[in-house]
N, C-alpha and C positions, 0 to 999 in steps of 0.2 A: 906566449906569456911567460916572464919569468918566476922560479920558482927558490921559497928558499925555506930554510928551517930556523926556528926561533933557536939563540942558541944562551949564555949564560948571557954573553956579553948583551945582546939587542936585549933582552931582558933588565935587564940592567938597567940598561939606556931611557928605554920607554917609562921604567918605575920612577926613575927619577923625576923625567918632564913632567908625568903625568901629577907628581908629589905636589912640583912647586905652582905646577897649574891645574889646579884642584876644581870639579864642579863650581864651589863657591866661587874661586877665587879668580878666574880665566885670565891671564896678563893677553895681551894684546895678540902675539904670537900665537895661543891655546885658540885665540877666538878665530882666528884666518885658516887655524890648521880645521876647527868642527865646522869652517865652513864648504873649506875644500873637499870635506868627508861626504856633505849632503850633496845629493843628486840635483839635479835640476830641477826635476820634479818633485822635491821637498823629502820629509821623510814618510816613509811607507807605515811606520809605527807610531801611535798615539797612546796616552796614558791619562784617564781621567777620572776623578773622582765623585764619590754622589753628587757632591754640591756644585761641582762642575757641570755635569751632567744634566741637574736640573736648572739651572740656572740657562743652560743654553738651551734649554727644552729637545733634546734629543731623543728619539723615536727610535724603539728598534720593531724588526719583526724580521717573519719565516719566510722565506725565498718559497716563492707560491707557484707551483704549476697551475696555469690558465688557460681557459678556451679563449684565443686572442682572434680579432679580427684585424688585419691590415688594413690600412685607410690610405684613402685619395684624398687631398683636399683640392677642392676644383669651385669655380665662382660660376655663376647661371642666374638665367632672371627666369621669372613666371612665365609663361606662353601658353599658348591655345594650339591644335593642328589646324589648316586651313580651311578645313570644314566645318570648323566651330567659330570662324569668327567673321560675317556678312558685313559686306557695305552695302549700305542701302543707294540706288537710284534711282533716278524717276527715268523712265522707260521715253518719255519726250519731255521734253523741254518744258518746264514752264514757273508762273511764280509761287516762290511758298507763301500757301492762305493759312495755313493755320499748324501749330505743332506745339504740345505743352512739352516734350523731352528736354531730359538735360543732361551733364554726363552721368551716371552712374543710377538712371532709373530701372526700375524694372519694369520690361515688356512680359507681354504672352504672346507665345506662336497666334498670328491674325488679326493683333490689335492693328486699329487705326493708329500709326501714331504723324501721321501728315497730311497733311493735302494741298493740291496745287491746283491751279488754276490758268486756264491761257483760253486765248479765242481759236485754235486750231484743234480744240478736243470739240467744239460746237462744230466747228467745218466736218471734219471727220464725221460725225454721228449724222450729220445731212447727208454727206454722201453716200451713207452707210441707206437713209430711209430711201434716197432718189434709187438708186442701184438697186434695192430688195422690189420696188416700185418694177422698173423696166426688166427686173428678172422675169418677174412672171407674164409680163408681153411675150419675150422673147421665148421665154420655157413653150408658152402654147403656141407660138408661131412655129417654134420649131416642129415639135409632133404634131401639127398641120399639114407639115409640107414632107412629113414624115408620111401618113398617108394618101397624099396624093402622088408625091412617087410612088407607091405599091401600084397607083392604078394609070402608073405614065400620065398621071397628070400636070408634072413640072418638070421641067429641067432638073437635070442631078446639080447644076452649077448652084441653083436659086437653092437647093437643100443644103448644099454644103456649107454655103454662105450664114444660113438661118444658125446650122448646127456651131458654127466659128462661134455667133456674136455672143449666141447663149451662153460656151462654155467662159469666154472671154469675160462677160460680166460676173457668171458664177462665181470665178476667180476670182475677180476685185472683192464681191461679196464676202467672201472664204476668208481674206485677205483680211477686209476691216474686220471680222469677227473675230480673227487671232489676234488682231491689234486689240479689241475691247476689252479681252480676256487677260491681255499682260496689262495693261490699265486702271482692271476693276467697275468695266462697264458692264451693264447686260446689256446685251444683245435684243432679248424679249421686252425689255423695259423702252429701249428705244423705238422698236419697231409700231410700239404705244402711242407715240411722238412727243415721249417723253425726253425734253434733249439736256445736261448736265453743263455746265462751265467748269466743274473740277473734277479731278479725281482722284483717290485715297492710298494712300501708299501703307501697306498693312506687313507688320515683322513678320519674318519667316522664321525667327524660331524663339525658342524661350530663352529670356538671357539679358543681359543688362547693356546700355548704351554708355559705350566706349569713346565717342565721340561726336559732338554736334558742331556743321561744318557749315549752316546757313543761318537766316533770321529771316522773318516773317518780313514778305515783300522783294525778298530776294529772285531774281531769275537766276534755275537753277538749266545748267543742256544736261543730256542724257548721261555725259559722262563723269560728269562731277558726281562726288561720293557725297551725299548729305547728311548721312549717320554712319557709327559703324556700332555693330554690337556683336557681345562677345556671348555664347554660351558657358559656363562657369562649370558649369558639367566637367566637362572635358578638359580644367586645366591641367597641365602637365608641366613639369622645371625641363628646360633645355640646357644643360649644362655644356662648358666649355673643358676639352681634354687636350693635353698638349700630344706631340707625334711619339714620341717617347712614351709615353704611361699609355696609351691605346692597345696594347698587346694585353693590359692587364684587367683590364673592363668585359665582361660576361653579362649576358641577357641575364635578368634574373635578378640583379646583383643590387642591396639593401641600398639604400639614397638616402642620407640623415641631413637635412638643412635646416637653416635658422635665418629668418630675414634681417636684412642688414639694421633697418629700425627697428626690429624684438628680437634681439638674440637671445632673452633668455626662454622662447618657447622652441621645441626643435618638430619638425616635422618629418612624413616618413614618407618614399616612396620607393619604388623597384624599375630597373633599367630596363625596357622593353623594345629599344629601338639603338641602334650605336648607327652613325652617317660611316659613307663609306668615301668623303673625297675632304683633301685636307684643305683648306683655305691660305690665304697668302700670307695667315702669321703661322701654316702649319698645327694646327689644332683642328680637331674633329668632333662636331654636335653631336650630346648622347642626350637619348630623352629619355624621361622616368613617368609612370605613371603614379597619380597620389594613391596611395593607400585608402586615404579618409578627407571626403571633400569640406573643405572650410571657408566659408563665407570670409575671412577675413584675408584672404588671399585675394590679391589683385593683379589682373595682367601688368608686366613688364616689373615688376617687384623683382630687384635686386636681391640675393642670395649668397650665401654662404655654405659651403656645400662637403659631405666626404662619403665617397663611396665606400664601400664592406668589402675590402676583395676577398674577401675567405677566413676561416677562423682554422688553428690548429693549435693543440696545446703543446704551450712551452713554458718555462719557466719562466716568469715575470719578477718584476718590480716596478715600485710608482716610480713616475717620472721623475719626482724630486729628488729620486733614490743616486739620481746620474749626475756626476761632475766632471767638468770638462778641467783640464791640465796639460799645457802644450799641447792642446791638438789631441792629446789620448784621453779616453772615458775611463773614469773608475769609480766604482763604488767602497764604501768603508763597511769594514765584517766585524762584527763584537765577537773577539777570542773567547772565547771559554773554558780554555784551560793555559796556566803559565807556562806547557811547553808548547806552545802554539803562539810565543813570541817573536815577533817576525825577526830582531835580530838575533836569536838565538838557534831559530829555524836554518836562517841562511848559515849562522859557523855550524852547525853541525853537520850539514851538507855541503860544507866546504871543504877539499880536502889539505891538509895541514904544509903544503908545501905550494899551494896554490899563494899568489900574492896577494894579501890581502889586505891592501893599499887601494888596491883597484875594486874590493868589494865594499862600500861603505858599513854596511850593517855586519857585516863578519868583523871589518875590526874594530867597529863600536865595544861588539863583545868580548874582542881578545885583548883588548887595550883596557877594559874599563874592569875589567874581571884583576888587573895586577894592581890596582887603587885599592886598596884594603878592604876587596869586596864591596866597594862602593857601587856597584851598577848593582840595583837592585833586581832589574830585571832577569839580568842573566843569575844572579844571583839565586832566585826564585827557581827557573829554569832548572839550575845545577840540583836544587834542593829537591825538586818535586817528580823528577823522573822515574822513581822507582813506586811514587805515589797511586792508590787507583782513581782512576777519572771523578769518582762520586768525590774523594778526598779532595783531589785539586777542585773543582767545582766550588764545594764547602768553603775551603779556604780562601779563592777568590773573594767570595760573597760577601765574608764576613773581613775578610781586609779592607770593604770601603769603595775599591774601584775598579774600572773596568779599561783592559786594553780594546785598541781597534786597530782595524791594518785597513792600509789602501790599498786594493788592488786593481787591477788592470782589467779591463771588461770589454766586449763587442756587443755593439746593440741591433736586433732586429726589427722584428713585426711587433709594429706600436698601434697606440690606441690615444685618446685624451687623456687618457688616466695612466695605463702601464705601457712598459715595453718589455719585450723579452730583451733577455740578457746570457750571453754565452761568457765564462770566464777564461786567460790567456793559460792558467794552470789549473791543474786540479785542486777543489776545495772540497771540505764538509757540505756535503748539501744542505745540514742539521743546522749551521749556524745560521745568527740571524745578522741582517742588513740593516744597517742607519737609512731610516725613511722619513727621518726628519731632522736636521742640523747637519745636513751631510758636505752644506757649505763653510760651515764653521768649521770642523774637522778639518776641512783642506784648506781652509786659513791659516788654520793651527803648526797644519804641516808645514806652509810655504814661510812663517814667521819662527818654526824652531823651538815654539813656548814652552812644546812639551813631548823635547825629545829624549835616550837614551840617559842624557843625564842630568833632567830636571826631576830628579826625586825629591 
């Protein structure tokens, strides 16, 4: 970097141009050279006054230490686990006689909610009575020939034969009574010669019907699903996690969603299960248990979702608080005292041989300071140095306006509301932040309105 020293002559030089191109007066040339002075990123120092101030409705406050929590945001629908959600079958074939359901009734664990009907539930229940009939032939023909072998009175062939046929029918018997049983026949009702044309298909659990998939008259076979119902109990959000944010997910961990048609109600649940295999867009299902069951919740309901990954305190600001500027974050600080003007900060920490052609703000103030103290700023600056802090304070207050400076900032662990913020320099911790008009302010900056020497 080259380096030089002011001497009578550049003195000289600069008083002159600066004479005939005065704040007011800028000739053409004045207006190219304060443009080549401003950074790209506009200028870092702003100057405003109350009516200024209020008119843009600007907000200040105290850079806030917070308990923050980090957030995931991840999309999911409603679900059930597979043991809370039945399809109903009929166990054989047949047609549907009767059913009042519809989608979204409520059942009780054992109600009737069907019946069916076919000519092969009458065959069956016959052969059920003919079988229980010749069982008991066979049962005493067998223990017959049970003891007349004791007294060699039969062949062992003719006993084996008796003992076959018995077990053989027992069997079939055994057989149709498991069959009556997944049916909903009795067994004792039949053997009455009571014989039925239908039989009742009764929910297996408490829970509402999710789906009706027949009409009255339909033939339904064994493997068609005629209803399906869900217990509500047990719903739970499935959420969707891409392969990347999965390291960041903990059992435990707080579930805040809002359904895509009510977002303005939020609901709460905890992450109780994370899947362990990625699918072929590489994302992995995590399921959350609800906190507090709500009737208004319905399977396969779309979602809006952010997980809690952890709270730690840091220092915050609202979100609004943050303005983007080529690609870099900054926020605007309300100075509070006039030697905490950004360009007079920067010359005073410049050193005098440094070029300060290449510092914008350094020779805002060494150029504007040989105008017959026309920079008021630095002006301020010179005067108030040896001032105590309560004084400069005071005098701010009562001059009318207030400076702000842009600075440079990293953002972290956010929320809807705040984000932590790390600054590129050291600040006052004390001062306060623009939390509201912090876009105007970098308008201000990028259009020039109200820079070093619009006093």
């Amino acid at each position: 970097m080259k380096k030089f020293k002011l001497n009578s002559l550049h003195i000289a030089v600069i008083f002159t141009a600066l004479i005939i191109n005065s704040c007011g007066k800028k000739s053409e040339e004045g207006m190219e050279a304060a443009e080549e002075m401003a950074s790209e990123e506009g200028k870092s120092f702003l100057e405003l006054k109350d009516e200024q101030i209020k008119a843009a409705e600007i907000e200040t406050d105290s850079i806030i230490e917070r308990s923050i929590s980090a957030i995931l945001k991840v999309n999911g629908v409603i679900n059930v686990p597979p043991q809370n959600l039945y399809s109903i079958n009929a166990p054989y074939g047949g047609f549907l006689k009767n059913t009042d359901l519809l989608e979204g009734t409520r059942v009780k664990k054992g109600e009737v909610i069907a019946t069916l009907e076919h000519p092969d539930y009458i065959q069956m229940q016959q052969d059920y009575m003919n079988s229980v009939s010749q069982l008991s032939y066979l049962e005493k023909d067998y223990q017959r020939q049970v003891e007349l072998q004791k007294g060699n009175a039969t062949a062992a062939k003719t006993l084996q034969k008796a003992e076959a046929d018995y077990n053989s029918l027992l069997s079939t018997v055994k057989g149709l009574e498991a069959k009556f049983v997944m049916i909903g026949i009795n067994k004792e009702v039949v053997k009455e010669g009571k014989i039925t044309s239908t039989i009742s298909l009764r929910s297996p659990i408490n829970g509402y019907v999710t789906k009706v998939n027949a009409n009255i008259g339909k033939y339904v076979n064994s493997q068609d699903v005629i209803f399906e119902i869900v217990n509500t109990e047990y719903l739970h959000v499935e959420l969707t996690v891409f392969e990347k944010d999965i390291d960041k997910i903990k059992l435990g961990q707080k579930i805040r969603f809002k359904l895509a048609n009510d977002p303005g109600i939020e609901h709460t649940a905890s992450v109780y299960l994370i899947g362990k295999q990625f699918d072929d867009t590489r994302t992995v299902r995590i399921y959350g248990n609800l906190d507090k069951e709500d009737p208004n919740l319905v399977l396969g309901m779309y979602i809006n979702a952010t997980i809690d990954l952890g709270e730690k305190v840091e220092a915050t600001v609202p979100r609004q608080a943050i303005v983007m500027d080529n690609g870099k974050k900054y926020v605007f600080l309300q100075n509070n005292v006039c030697a905490e003007h950004a360009e007079c900060s920067a010359h005073e920490n410049c050193p005098i041989e440094e070029n300060c052609k290449e510092h914008p703000d350094c020779e805002a103030h060494e150029i504007m300071a040989l105008v017959d103290n026309q920079n008021k700023q630095c002006e301020a600056h010179e005067a108030c140095k040896n001032k105590s802090p309560e004084t400069k304070l005071k005098e701010q207050n009562e001059a009318g306006y207030y400076t702000f400076s842009k600075v440079e900032v990293e953002t972290g662990t956010a929320n809807e509301e705040f984000v932590a913020i790390n600054f590129k320099v050291p600040i006052d911790v004390h001062k306060k932040i623009v939390t509201k008009g912090a876009f105007f302010l970098l308008s201000q900056s990028k259009t020039g309105g109200m820079d070093a020497c619009a006093q």
